[in-house]
C-alpha positions in Angstrom: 187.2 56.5 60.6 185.0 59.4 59.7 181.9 59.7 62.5 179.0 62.0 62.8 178.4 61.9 66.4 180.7 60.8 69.8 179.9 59.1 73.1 182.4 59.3 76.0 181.3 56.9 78.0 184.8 56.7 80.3 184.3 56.4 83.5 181.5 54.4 83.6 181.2 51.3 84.3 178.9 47.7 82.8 176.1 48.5 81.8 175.9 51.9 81.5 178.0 52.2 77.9 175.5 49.9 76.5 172.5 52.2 78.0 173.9 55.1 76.8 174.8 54.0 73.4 171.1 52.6 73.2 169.5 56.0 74.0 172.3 57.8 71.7 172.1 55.6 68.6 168.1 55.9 68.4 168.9 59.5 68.1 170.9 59.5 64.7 169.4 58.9 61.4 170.0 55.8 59.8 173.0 55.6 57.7 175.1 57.9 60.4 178.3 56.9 62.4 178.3 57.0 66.2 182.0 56.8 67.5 181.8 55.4 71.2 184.7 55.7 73.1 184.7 53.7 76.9 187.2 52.1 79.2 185.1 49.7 80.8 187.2 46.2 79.2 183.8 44.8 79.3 183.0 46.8 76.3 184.8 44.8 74.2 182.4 42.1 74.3 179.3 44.1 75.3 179.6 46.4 72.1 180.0 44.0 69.4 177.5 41.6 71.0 174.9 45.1 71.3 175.4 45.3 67.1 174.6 42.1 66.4 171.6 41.6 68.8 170.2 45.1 67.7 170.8 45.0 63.5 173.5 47.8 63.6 177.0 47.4 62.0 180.1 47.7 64.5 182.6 49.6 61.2 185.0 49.4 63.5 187.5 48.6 66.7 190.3 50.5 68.4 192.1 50.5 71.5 194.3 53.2 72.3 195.6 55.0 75.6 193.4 52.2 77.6 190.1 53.3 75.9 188.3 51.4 73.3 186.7 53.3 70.3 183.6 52.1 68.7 182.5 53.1 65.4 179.2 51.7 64.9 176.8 52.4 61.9 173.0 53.0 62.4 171.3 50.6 60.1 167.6 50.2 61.2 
């Protein structure tokens, strides 16, 4: 999946992908990929859910080498 911008967030653990990826993705212009890539296995709910609640589109969902990558549009 093509991306503009990445977020490590490994090593960190609930909540702090979803704070990070908060700050990050009001940073990008709208229309603009933001890959996020965290091995916290709450992630895989806390990301999708964070799309939804907030308007943005998750494009995306790997898992590979025991980290998750995100690839989340901007949309508003």
């Amino acid at each position: 999946m093509l991306k503009d911008e990445t977020l490590d967030a490994r090593g960190l653990m609930c909540p702090m992908p979803i704070v990070k990826l908060s700050k990050k993705i009001k940073e990008l212009p709208v229309g603009k990929v933001l890959e996020l890539i965290a091995d916290d296995v709450g992630s895989k709910e806390d990301v999708p859910a964070w799309a939804k609640r907030t308007g943005n589109k998750l494009e995306e969902m790997n898992e590979e080498g025991g980290a998750f990558y995100f690839y989340i549009r901007k949309v508003q």
